[in-house]
Residue, then its C-alpha position, 0 to 999 in steps of 0.5 A: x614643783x615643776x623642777x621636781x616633775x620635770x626630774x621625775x619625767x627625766x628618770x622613767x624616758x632615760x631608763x626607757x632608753x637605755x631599754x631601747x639600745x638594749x632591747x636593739x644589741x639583743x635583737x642583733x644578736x639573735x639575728x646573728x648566727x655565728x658566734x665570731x660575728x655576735x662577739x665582732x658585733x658586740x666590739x664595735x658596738x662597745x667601742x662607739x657607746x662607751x662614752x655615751x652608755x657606760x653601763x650598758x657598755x659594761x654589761x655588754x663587753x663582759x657578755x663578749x668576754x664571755x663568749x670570747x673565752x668560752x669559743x677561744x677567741x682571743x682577739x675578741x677577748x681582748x678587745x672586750x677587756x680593752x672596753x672594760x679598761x676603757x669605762x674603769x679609766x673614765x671613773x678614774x679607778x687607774x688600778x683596775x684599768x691597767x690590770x684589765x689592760x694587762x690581761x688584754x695584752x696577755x690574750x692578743x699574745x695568744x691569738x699573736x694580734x699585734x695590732x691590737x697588743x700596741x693599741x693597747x700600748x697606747x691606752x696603757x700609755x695614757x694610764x701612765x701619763x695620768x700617773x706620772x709615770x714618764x718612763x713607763x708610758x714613754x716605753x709604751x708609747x715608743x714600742x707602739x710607734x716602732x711599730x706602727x711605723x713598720x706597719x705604715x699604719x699613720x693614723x696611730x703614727x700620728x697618734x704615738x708622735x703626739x703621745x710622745x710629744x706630751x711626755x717630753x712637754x710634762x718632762x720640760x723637755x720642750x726641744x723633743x716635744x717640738x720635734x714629736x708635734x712636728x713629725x705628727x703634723x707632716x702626717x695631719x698635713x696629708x688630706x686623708x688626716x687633716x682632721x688632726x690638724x688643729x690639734x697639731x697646730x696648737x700642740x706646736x704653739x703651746x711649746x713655742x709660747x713656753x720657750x717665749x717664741x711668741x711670734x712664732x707660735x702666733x703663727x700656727x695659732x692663726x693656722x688654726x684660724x684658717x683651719x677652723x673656717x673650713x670646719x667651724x667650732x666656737x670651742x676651739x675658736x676661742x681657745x685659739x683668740x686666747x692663745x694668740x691673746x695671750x702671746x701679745x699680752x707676753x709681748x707688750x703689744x697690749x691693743x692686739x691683745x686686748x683685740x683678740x682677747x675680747x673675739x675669744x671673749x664673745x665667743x666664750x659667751x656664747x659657748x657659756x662656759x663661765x670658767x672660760x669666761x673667767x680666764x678671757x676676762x683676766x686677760x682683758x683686764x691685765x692687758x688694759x691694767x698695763x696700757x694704764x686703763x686702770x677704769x677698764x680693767x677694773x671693770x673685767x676684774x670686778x666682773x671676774x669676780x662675780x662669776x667666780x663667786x657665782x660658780x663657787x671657784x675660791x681659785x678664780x676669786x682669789x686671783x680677781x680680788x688680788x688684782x681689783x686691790x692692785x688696780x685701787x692701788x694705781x687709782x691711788x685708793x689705798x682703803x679700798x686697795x685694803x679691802x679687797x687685799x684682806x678679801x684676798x688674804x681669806x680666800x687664800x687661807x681658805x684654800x690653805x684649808x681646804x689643801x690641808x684637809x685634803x692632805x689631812x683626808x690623804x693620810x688618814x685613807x693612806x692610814x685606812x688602807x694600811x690599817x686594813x692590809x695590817x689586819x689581812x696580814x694579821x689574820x693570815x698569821x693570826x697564831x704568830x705573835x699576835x701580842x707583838x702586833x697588836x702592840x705594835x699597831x697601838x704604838x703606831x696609832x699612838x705616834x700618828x695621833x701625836x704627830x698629828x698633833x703637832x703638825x695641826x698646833x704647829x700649823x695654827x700656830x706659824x699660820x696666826x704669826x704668818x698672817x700678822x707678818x704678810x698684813x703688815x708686809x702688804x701695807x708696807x709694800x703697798x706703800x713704798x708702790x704708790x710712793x714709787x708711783x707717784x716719784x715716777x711720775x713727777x720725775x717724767x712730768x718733769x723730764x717732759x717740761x724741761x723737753x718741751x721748754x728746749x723745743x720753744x726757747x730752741x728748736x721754735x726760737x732757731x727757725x723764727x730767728x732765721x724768718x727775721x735774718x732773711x726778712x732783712x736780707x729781702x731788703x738789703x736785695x730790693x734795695x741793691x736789685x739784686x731780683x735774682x737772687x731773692x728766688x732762692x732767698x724766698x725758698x729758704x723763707x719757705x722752708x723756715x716757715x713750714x718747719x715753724x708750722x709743722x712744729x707749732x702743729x705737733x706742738x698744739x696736736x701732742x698738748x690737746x692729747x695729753x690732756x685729752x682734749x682732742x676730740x677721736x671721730x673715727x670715719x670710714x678712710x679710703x687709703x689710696x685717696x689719703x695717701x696721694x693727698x699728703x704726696x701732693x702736700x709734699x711733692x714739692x719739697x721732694x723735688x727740691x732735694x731730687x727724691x722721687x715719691x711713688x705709691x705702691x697700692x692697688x687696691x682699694x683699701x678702707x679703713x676706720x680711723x680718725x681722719x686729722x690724726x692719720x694725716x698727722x701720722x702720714x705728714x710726720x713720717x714722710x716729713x722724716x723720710x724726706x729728711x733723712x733721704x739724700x739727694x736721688x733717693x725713692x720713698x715709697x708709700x703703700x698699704x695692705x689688708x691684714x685680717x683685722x687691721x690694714x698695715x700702711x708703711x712709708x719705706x726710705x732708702x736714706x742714712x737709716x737709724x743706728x740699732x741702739x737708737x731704735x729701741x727709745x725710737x718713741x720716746x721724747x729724748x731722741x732727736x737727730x738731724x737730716x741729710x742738709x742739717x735738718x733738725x728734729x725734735x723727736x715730738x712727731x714721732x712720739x705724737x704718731x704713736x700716741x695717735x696710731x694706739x689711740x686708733x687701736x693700731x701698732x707702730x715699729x720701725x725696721x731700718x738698718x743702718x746705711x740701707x733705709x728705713x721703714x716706717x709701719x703702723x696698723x689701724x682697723x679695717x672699715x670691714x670690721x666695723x660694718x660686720x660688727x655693727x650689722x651683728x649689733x643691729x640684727 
């Protein structure tokens, strides 16, 4: 009942203000007492209330025609037509705005307003574009910029690159589109149009991103971020999170991802747009399905799912269903998987329908139309051969009928042995995956065993035997006196033991993760403190080998991580920089503030690494040896990443061969998690 009133109230204040503006244009225009600024009034007016008072903006541009024609204004005709084109093209009737469009042209040519015959060009364009008509919008759009150009009008300049730039992107023409964007940016550059900026910086990211530049396109995606803090917008924001979101989903590095999808996400909730909470959610759940969190993205899909049913959209459904049922299946539930596959299977037979009875609504108004226009011809020839036509007409109807017909018997038809067919495909499919899965990871299971048995019966079992044979060999000097020589003995014994600790240590730490028994407590870490911590650890074999340790940070930087796993981190990699580093080199430790995370780098100007080992640099096979014959094992490296991810950072290597090496990871900003608990608290 209070729904109904509230209604009823609405209806009498909206007409109470439609009123009002009317009563405002007719006030002043009685004020207004010549007929050329009445119909300049009514243009602009009209022109900055067509989205919002259609209709009021429809009567009144048709009064301006009106006057124009009647007082041989042909410029004010034409604007006038230009605004009635405007509403047609807002219902979508595309017919009727490009003849109004037309006849704008035809009186601009009279009054030889060339200003307004491009203008027009430019809104005619658009009419092209929705119609896919490329070549026709395309001449619109290059006649207006050749123009505007002679002009030096940049605003519309601006407005013609990007218009030309859309074509070419719906051509797949992406080379031209990018230099179209480009162009438009040079201008949005300039402060007077910097208003166009974010449109431009998208327009450039969207193109790299289809040519898989994704690095790149991040790259003017997060100009967008820094635009958008001078001129705040919680819509384009997180379309801008989205995009940067989905560049690295595209490029594996999927915690980035998942960290920008998620801002995207918050925002999204707030704007409370359940579509775009939709596509933000099927990131989130396709970036964890591909870190294996198969829990977590089982909880976006599912929660995909319910908004997609609440606001009615079979598309959004069909797609969460589809991935619930691959996720169940990593989760070795193949019932359920089932399930939710035969959900997935309806939805899509479902839409099938409703595309077949669109076609099917297509036809027959296509039908109607041709049906109508036969019987305007008939009418107009209605003494010639009026038999021959009517026959003619039922001869047609009757083909239309038939063929209709056997497309909708067909269509049952192969549909019914279709389904059976994609059942039974599914379930075979569905099989041979988790059969695949399953030998996958038996046959890493295993290639890990036989890795982690060589590093005990060889790599622990070398250095141990080494502590024994030098133990005898202390002996053997005390026994003979030889004390001089029992300072270099005792340094080897040093080393020997320290590489047995070091390797016990990866050991324990990459055991306790793997069975997820190593507990994560993230503190607040100030990184200048850590790092000169970890140099003294390590000075002193430094300078055994003449290699000089130096900092490269000052500022104070903190971050939140879980202390023994940085410090575990920071050992292994310098640990290896020492190792691979010759006798008077430099390796330098330092760190800067990103926007979200902190970047921490260990750069060695040693042997570096061949270019075909970089790429498996993180898996467990590769193993090399330092400067004095050092082994490695390939363990630290591979425990640092599973370290660096588990604090929701990245882990790469640049080197080449010859100059150096340099280690770089990131972990998150203490600043990040103050904001984000004080949000949560308030």
């Amino acid at each position: 009942m209070q729904k109904l009133l509230l209604f009823i109230l609405l209806i009498p204040s909206g007409l109470q203000l439609l009123g009002q503006n009317n009563e405002y244009v007719d006030k002043k225009l009685d004020s207004i007492q010549n007929v050329h600024d009445q119909i300049k009034f009514l243009n602009d007016w009209t022109g900055k209330n067509y989205r919002s008072l259609p209709e009021s903006t429809l009567f009144y541009s048709e009064k301006c025609l009106d006057l124009s024609k009647s007082n041989n204004d042909y410029s004010g005709a034409g604007n006038a037509l230009v605004r009635i084109a405007l509403i047609h093209k807002r219902k979508e009737d595309y017919s009727q705005a490009l003849n109004l469009y037309e006849e704008a042209i035809a009186y601009y040519s009279l009054s030889k307003d060339t200003l307004g015959i491009n203008k027009t060009y430019l809104n005619r364009g658009s009419i092209y574009l929705k119609l896919t008509k490329y070549d026709l919008a395309l001449n619109d759009y290059i006649s207006s910029l050749q123009y505007f150009e002679k002009v030096e009008n940049q605003k519309q300049t601006l407005s013609a690159y990007n218009n030309i730039g859309l074509v070419y992107k719906n051509l797949k023409d992406l080379k031209k589109a990018l230099t179209y964007y480009k162009k438009a940016l040079q201008i949005a550059l300039k402060p007077k149009y910097n208003s166009y900026l974010y449109y431009c910086y998208n327009n450039i990211g969207n193109i790299l991103s289809i040519q898989n530049d994704f690095q790149q396109a991040i790259t003017f995606y997060k100009k967008n971020i820094d635009f958008l803090k001078n001129t705040p917008n919680k819509y384009r924001l997180a379309q801008t999170y989205h995009n940067i979101g989905a560049c690295f989903l595209e490029m594996e590095q999927y915690a980035l991802a998942i960290d920008y999808q998620q801002q995207s996400l918050k925002l999204k909730e707030e704007i409370g747009n359940k579509n775009l909470i939709i596509t933000s959610l099927n990131g989130l759940s396709h970036a964890n399905y591909m870190m294996n969190n198969f829990e977590e993205s089982l909880k976006y899909s599912e929660k995909a799912l319910r908004l997609g049913q609440e606001i009615g959209n079979i598309k959004f459904q069909e797609n969460s269903t589809k991935e619930i049922s691959k996720i169940l299946m990593q989760q070795l539930k193949p019932d359920s998987a089932l399930i939710y596959l035969a959900k997935y299977e309806r939805l899509s037979d479902s839409i099938l329908n409703i595309e077949t009875l669109k076609q099917v609504s297509e036809i027959q108004a296509k039908y109607e139309a041709e049906k109508k226009e036969a019987h305007i011809e008939l009418l107009k020839k209605e003494n010639k051969s009026k038999v021959t036509q009517r026959n003619g007409l039922i001869f047609i109807l009757f083909l239309i009928a038939g063929y209709g017909g056997f497309i909708v018997y067909s269509y049952y038809r192969n549909k019914k042995v279709t389904k059976l067919l994609s059942l039974q495909k599914a379930r075979i499919e569905r099989s041979k995956e988790l059969l695949d899965y399953r030998n996958k990871e038996l046959k890493i299971s295993n290639q890990t065993k036989n890795k982690l048995f060589q590093i005990i019966s060889h790599d622990l079992r070398s250095p141990l035997a080494s502590v024994s044979g030098i133990s005898d060999l202390i002996q053997i000097l005390l026994k003979q006196g030889r004390y001089e020589e029992l300072n270099e003995t005792s340094q080897d014994l040093n080393e020997c033991v320290t590489r047995v600790l070091n390797l016990t240590d990866n050991l324990l730490s990459w055991s306790l993760n793997q069975s997820e028994k190593l507990p994560f407590t993230p503190v607040v870490i100030p990184v200048k403190n850590l790092l000169i911590s970890i140099i003294e650890i390590y000075k002193r074999g430094a300078l055994e080998k003449n290699i000089l340790l130096e900092l490269d940070l000052k500022q104070n930087l903190f971050v939140y991580a879980d202390k023994p796993m940085l410090e575990t981190v920071v050992r292994n990699l310098l640990n290896n920089a020492i190792k691979f580093t010759p006798a008077g080199g430099l390796i330098l430790l330092g760190a800067q503030m990103l926007e979200q995370h902190t970047e921490i780098w260990i750069q060695d100007n040693g042997v570096g690494i061949p270019e075909s080992a970089i790429e498996h640099i993180f898996e467990l096979d590769e193993t090399s040896e330092g400067t004095r014959g050092e082994k490695g094992n390939g363990l630290g490296l591979i425990l640092c990443k599973d370290f660096i991810e588990r604090n929701h950072g990245a882990i790469w290597v640049e080197s080449k061969e010859g100059k150096g090496t340099t280690f770089k990871f990131t972990v998150p900003n203490a600043e990040n998690i103050y904001i984000k608990e004080s949000i949560a608290h308030q």
